[in-house]
C-alpha positions as CSV (number, residue, x, y, z in Angstrom):
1,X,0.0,0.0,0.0
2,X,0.8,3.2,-0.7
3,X,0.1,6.7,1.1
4,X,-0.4,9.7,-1.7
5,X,-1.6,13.4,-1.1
6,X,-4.0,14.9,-3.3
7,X,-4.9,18.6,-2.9
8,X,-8.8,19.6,-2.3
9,X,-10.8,22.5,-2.2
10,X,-13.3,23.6,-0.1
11,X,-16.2,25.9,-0.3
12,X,-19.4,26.5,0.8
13,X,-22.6,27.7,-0.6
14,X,-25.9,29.6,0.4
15,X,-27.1,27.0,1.9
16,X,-23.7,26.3,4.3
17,X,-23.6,22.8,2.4
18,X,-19.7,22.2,2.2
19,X,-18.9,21.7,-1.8
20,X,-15.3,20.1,-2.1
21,X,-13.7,18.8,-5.2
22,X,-10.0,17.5,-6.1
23,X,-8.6,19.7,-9.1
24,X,-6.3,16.6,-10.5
25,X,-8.9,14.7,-11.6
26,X,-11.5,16.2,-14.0
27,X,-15.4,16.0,-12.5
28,X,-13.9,15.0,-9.0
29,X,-16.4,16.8,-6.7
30,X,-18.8,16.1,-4.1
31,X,-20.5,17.7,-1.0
32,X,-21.6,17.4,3.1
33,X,-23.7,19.0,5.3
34,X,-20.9,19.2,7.9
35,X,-16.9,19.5,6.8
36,X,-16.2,15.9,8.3
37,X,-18.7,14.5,6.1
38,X,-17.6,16.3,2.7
39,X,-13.7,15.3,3.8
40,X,-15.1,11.6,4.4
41,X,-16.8,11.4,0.9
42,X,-14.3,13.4,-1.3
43,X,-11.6,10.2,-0.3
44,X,-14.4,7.9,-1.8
45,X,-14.8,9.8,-4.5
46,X,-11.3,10.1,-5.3
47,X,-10.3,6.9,-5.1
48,X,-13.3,6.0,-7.7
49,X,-11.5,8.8,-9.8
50,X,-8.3,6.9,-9.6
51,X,-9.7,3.6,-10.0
52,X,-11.2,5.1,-13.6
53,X,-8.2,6.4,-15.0
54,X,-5.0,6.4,-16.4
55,X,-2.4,8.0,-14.6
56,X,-1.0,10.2,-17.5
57,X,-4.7,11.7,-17.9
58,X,-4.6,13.3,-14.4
59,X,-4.4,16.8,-13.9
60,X,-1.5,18.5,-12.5
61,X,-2.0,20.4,-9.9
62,X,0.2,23.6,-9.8
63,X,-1.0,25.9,-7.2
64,X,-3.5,28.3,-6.0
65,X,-3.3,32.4,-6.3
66,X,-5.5,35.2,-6.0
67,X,-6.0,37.7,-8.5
68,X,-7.7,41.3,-7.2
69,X,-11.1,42.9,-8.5
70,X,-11.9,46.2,-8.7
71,X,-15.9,45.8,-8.4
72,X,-17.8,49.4,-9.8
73,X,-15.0,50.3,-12.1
């Protein structure tokens, strides 16, 4: 067996339902109505996502930034 890391990202919407997804695999998304339960299913549905494909399709993941936004320019 072998331990990988994958990176996630969480969000949350109007509702306060946590939306996470894992950018290196394409469509790799679910959600929970606390964080413990999104974490819990995102490693389910990420190891489906790995299960499913090829390991020179994944995406690579390269980093997160923030750009700024001048709102009522």
């Amino acid at each position: 067996m072998k331990t990988i890391h994958v990176p996630i990202i969480i969000e949350t919407d109007e509702d306060g339902v946590f939306i996470v997804s894992c950018p290196q695999f394409k469509g790799c998304h679910t959600f929970g109505k606390t964080i413990d339960e999104a974490l819990a299913r995102i490693k389910e549905v990420i190891e489906l996502c790995m299960e499913d494909s090829q390991p020179e399709s994944h995406n690579t993941f390269v980093g997160f930034r923030e750009v700024e936004i001048i709102q009522g320019a």
